[in-house]
C-alpha positions in Angstrom: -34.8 -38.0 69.8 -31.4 -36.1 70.2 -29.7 -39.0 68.1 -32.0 -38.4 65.4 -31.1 -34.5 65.4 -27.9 -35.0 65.3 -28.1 -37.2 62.2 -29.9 -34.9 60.7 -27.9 -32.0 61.1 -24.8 -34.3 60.1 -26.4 -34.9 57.1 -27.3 -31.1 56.4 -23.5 -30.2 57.2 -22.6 -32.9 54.5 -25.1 -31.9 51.7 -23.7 -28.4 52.3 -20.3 -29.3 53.0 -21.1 -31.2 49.1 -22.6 -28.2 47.6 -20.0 -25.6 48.8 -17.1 -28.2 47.3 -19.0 -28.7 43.9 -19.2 -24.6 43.9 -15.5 -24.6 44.4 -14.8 -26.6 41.8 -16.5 -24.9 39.0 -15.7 -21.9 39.9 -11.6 -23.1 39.6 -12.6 -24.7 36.4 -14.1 -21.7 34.8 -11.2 -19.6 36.1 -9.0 -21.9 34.0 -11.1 -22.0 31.1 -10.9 -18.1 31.0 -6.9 -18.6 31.8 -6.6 -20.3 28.5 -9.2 -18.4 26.7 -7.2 -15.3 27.3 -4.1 -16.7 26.5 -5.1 -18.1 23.4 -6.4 -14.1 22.8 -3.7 -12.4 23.7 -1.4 -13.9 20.6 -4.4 -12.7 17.7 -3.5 -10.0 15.2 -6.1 -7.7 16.9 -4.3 -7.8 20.7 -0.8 -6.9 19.0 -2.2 -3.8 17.5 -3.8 -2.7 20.2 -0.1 -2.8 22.1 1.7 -1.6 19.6 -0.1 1.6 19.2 -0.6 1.4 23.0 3.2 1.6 23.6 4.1 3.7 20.3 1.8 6.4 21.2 3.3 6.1 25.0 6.7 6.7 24.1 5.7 9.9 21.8 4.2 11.6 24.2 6.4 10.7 27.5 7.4 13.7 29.1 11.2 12.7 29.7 11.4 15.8 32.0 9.5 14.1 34.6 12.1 10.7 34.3 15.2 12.3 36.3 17.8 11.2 33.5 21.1 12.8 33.1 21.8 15.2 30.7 23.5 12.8 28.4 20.6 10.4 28.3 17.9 12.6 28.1 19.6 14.1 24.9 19.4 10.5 23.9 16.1 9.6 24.3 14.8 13.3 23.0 16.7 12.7 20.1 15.5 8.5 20.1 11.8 10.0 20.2 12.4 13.3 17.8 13.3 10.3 15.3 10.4 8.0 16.1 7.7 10.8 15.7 10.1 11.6 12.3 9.3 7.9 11.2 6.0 7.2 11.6 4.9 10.5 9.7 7.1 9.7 7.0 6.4 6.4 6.5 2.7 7.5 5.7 3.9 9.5 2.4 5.5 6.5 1.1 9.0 6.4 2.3 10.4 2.9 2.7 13.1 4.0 4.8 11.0 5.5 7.6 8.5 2.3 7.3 11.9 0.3 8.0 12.5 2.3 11.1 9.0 1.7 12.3 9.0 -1.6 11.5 12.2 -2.6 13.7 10.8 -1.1 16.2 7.5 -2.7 16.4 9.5 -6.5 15.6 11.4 -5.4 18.9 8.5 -4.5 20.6 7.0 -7.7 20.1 9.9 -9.8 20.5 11.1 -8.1 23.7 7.9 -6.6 25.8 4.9 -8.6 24.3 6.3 -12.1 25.0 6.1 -13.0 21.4 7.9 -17.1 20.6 8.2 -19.6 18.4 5.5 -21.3 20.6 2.4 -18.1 20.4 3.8 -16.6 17.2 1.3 -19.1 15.2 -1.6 -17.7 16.6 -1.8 -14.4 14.8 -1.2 -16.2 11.9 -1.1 -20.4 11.8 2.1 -20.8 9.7 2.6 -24.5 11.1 -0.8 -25.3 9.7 -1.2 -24.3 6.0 -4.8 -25.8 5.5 -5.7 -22.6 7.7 -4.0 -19.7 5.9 -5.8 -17.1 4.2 -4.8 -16.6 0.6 -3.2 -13.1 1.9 -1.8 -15.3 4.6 -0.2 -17.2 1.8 0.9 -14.4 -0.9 2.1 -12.3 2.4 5.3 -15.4 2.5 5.4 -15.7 -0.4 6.0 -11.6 -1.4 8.7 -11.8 1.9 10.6 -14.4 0.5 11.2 -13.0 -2.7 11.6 -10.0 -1.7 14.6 -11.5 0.2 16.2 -12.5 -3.2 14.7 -10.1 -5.4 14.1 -6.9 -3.2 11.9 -4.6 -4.8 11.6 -6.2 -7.8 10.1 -9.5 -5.9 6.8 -9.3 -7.5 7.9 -8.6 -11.0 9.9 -12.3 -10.9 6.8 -13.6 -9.1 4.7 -12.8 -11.3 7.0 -13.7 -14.5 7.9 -17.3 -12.8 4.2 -17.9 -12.7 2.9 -16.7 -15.7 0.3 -14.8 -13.8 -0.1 -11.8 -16.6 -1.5 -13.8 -19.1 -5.4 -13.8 -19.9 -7.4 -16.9 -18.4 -11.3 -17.7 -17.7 -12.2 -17.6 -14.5 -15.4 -18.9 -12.9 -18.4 -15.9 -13.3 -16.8 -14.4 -16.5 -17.7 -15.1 -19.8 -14.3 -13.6 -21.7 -11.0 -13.9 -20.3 -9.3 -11.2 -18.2 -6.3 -10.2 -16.4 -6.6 -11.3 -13.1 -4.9 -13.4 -10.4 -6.9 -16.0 -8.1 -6.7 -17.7 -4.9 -6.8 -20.8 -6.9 -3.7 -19.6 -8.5 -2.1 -18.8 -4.9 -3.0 -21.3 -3.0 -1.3 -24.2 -6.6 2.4 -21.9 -6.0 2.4 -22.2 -2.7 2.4 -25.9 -2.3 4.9 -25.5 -5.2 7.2 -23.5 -3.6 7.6 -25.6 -0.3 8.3 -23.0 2.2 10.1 -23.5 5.4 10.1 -20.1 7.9 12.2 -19.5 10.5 11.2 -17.9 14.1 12.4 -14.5 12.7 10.8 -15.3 9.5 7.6 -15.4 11.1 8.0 -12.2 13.0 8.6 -10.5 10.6 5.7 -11.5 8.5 3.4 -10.3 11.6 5.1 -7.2 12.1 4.1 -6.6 8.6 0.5 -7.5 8.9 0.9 -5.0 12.0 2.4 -2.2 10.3 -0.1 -2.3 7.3 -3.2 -2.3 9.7 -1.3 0.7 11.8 0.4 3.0 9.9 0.5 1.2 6.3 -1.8 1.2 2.9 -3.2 -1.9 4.5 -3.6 -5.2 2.0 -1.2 -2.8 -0.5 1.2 -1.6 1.5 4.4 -4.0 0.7 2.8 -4.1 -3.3 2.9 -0.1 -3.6 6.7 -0.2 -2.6 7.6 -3.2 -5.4 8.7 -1.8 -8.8 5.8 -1.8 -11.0 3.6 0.3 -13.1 0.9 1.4 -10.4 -1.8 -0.1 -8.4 -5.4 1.4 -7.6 -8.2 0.3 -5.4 -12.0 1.1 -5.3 -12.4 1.0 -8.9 -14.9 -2.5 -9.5 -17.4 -4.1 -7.3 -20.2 -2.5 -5.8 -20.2 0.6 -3.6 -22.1 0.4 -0.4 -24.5 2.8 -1.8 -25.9 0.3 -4.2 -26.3 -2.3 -1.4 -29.9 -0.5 0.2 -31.4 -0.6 -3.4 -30.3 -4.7 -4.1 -31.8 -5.0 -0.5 -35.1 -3.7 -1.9 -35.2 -5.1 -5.4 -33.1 -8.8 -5.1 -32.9 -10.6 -1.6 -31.1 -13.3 -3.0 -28.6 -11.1 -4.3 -28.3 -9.4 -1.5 -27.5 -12.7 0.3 -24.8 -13.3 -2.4 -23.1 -9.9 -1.6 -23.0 -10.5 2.1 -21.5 -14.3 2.1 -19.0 -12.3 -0.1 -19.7 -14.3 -3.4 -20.0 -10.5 -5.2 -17.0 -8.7 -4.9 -17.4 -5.6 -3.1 -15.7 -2.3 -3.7 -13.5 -2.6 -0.8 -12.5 -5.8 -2.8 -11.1 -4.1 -5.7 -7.4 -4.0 -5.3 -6.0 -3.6 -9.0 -1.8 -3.7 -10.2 -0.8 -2.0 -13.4 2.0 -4.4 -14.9 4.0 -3.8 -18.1 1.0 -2.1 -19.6 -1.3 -4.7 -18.3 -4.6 -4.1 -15.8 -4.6 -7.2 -13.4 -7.1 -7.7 -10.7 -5.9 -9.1 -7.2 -9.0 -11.1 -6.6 -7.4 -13.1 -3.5 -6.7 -9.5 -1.6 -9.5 -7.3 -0.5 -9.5 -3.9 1.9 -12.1 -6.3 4.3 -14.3 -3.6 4.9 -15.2 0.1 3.4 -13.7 2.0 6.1 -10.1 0.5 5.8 -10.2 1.5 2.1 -11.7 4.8 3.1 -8.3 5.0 5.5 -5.6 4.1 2.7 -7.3 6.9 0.3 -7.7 9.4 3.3 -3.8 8.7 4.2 -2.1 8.2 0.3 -2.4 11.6 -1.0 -1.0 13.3 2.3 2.4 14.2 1.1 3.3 17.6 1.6 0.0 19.2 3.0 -1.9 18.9 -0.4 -5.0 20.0 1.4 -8.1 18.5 2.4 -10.2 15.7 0.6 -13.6 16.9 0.9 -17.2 16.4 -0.1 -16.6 20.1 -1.9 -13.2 19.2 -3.2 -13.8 15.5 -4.4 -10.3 14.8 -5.5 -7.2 15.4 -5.0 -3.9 14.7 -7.5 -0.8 14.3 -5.4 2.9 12.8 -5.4 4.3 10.4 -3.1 7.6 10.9 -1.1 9.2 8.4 -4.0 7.7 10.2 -7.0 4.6 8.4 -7.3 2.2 9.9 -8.8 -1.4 9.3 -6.8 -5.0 10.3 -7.7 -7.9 10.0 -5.0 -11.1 10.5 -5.5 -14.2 10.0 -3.0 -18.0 10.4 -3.2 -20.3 12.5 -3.8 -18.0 12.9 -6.9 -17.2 9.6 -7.6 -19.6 6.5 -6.3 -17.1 5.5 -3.7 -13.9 6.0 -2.3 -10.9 5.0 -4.7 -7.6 6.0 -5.2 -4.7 5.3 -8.0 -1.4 5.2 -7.6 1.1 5.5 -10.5 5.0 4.7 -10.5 7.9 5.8 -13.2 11.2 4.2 -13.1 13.2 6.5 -14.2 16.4 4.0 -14.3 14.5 1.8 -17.2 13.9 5.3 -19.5 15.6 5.0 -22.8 14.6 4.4 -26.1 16.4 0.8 -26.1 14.6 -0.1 -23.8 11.0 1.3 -24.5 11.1 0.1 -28.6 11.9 -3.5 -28.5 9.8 -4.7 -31.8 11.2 -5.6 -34.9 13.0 -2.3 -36.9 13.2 -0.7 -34.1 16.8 0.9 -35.1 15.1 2.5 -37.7 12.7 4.3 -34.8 14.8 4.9 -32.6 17.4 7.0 -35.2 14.1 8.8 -36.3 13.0 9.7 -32.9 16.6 10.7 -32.2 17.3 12.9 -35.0 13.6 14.5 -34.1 15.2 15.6 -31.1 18.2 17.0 -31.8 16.8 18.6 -34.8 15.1 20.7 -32.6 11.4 19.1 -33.9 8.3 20.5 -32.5 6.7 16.7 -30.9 3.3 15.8 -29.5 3.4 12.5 -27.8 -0.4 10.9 -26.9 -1.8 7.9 -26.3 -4.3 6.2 -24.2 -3.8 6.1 -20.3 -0.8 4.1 -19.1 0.3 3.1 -22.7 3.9 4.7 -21.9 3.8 8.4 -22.6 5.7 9.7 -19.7 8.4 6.8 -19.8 8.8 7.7 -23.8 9.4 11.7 -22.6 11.7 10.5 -20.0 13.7 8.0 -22.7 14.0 11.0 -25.5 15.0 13.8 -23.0 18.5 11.8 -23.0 19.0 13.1 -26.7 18.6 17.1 -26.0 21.7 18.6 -25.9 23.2 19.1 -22.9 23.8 22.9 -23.9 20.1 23.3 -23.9 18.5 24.3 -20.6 14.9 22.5 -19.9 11.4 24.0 -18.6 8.6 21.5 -17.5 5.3 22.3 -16.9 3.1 19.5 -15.2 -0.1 19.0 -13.6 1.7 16.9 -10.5 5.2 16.5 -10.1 6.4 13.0 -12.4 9.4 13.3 -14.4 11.6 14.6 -11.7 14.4 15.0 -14.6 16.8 16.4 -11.9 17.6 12.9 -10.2 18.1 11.3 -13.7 20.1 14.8 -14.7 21.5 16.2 -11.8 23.9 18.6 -13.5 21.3 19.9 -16.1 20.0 23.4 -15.8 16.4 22.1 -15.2 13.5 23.8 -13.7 10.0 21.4 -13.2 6.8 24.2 -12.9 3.1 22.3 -11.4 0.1 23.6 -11.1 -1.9 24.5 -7.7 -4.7 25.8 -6.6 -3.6 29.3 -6.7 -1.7 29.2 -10.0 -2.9 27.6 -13.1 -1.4 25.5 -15.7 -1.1 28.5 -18.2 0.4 31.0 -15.9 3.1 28.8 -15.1 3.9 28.5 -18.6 3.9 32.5 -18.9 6.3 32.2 -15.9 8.6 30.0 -18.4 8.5 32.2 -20.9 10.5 35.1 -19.0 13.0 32.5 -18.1 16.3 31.4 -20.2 14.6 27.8 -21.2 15.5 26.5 -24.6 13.2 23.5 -24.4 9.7 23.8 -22.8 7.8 20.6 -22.0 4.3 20.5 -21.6 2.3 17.7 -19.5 -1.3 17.7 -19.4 -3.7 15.5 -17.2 -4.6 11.8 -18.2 -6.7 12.5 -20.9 -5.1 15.6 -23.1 -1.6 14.9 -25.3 1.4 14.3 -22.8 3.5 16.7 -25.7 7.2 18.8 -25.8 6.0 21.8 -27.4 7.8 25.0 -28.9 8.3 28.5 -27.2 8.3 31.6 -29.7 10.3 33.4 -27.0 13.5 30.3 -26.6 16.0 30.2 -28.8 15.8 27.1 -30.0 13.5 23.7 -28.6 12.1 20.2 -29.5 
């Protein structure tokens, strides 16, 4: 009887003893699984935002009081973190060298404190396997390596190489149009064959990082190349319309959501050499991000607030842009458009390039100098401002110049710096007109008159100058 006990408690003991082991074991694989799950997190595009603005917004606020540094050092770091909080509010108006400054930092950050390698650095975004990148993946390389060669004039020679501002069919649209597809991305980037580097990569994520952060998002490295403008917001549908397809078309609906319908915070636009092309392989993701870029673009110099009451706002950028953004209830979603001058490109060679154009030029020329009262109109972006720029150049330099503008554009002093020239704008406390009373008690001999987008963009004369054009 006790030998029978004893087996069986033997045999409990094992069938616990078996139990408690298999426990063990699962327990020490799940831990493992989570291991690798986590590290295979840690390396996404999400985590590395979340640290950069972790550690960004922990070295602004440090008090370096409370460190115990020398007097020497802490004059260093106060004047290392004076220049940091300098940056990243600059770099929000539009000016590339504070975005450089932030974005060595954050490529530091990454390299040196987040543990980023040639190893993890393919898991925010799989360069080493090209079946798996995005279209933005791809056009993101391919934009950095131009710009390499071509700096700011990367996309221009992009999209020249390419042929990519010519008029095509595209699948859904019965008459051609300007726009460039993922089709299209995807074909030149097999073309081009391109081979990245460990820095190369980083570089390319601290991009993706900065444009999510502190940047215009899916824009932010297009807005800084030298072209005509680029907008966003302005085709698909608004989320407003999405509750009535819901009740009138399911299957529409179900079009819209598996993204076969672009959306407006799929509308990202470029203005090239008088040409409206549609990015239709870069999107904003979702309506808050492009709510962000619009709530962030206009902010140069205090402009005020963008409100429900005050549905617009026109604006310049820290590098003379010129940027419009509008947001509902005045306009049926958010959008925003940003328009660029290059002032180095303004003369008249340059502008009139068609056949006879000596005979032109000499007329416009002798307009000028004649001292001509001129109107110059047009449709929107056909060139007006660009033309004013180019025949400026032919006032004599004797004659002093008075602008008035809506927003700041012409900015004649950089092109004239030792002119006597004086650029009036309207705000909300002065109109338009008393800023051209103002002029007229000044010594201007020419007065220049910008209106908004849809009235003449004209030089017009002053009873009270002595002479003008």
């Amino acid at each position: 009887m006790n030998m029978i006990n004893i087996l069986l408690i033997l045999l409990v003991l094992a069938i616990a003893a078996f139990i408690v082991v298999r426990i063990l074991i699962a327990r020490k694989n799940e831990e493992i699984e989570e291991e690798v799950e986590l590290d295979d997190k840690t390396y996404t595009l999400e985590k590395m935002i979340e640290f950069v603005k972790r550690r960004l917004d922990e070295i602004t606020k440090i008090n370096l009081y409370d460190i115990g540094l020398s007097e020497e050092e802490l004059k260093r770091r106060k004047n290392k973190k004076y220049e940091l909080k300098k940056a990243l509010k600059g770099c929000t108006y539009g000016d590339v060298n504070d975005k450089k400054y932030v974005k060595e930092l954050i490529f530091d950050l990454l390299s040196k404190e987040y543990g980023a390698d040639e190893t993890n650095i393919s898991k925010a975004i799989p360069f080493d396997i090209p079946s798996l990148l995005t279209a933005q993946d791809k056009f993101d390389i391919l934009i950095y390596i131009y710009k390499q060669q071509f700096g700011y004039e990367a996309l221009t020679e992009f999209i020249k190489k390419y042929n990519l501002a010519s008029l095509k069919y595209v699948a859904g649209e019965a008459k051609p149009c300007y726009v460039i597809t993922a089709e299209e991305i995807d074909d030149i980037f097999e073309k081009e064959d391109i081979r990245l580097t460990y820095d190369d990569k980083l570089s390319i994520v601290t991009q993706r990082i900065y444009q999510s952060y502190k940047g215009y998002s899916s824009i932010d490295e297009i807005r800084d190349m030298n072209i005509d403008g680029v907008s966003g917001g302005v085709s698909g549908l608004p989320e407003s319309f999405l509750s009535q397809v819901a009740q009138t078309d399911g299957d529409y609906l179900d079009q819209i959501l598996e993204n076969k319908v672009p959306r407006a915070c799929d509308s990202i636009w470029i203005f090239f050499q008088g040409k409206s092309i549609r990015l239709a392989f870069l999107s904003f993701g979702t309506e808050s991000e492009l709510k962000r870029v619009c709530q962030n673009i206009y902010k140069y110099n205090n402009p005020g607030q963008l409100s429900d009451s005050n549905g617009y706002k026109i604006n310049e950028m820290k590098d003379g842009s010129r940027v419009v953004v509008v947001r509902p209830s005045m306009s049926e979603t958010w959008a925003f458009f940003v328009r660029k001058f290059d002032v180095k490109r303004a003369t008249l060679e340059q502008i009139i390039t068609y056949e006879g154009k000596e005979k032109a030029i000499e007329l416009l020329k002798y307009l000028v100098k004649g001292a001509r009262i001129l109107s110059l109109t047009g449709e929107q972006g056909c060139g007006k401002t660009t033309m004013l720029m180019a025949m400026i150049e032919n006032i004599y330099e004797t004659m002093n110049i008075r602008v008035q503008e809506t927003a700041f554009e012409l900015h004649l002093r950089k092109i004239y710096p030792t002119r006597n020239i004086l650029s009036f704008r309207e705000t909300e406390t002065v109109s338009g007109q008393e800023g051209l009373d103002v002029q007229k008690k000044t010594d201007g001999s020419v007065n220049i008159i910008r209106r908004g987008c849809n009235r003449p963009c004209s030089i017009l004369d002053d009873t009270s100058s002595s002479s003008s054009i």
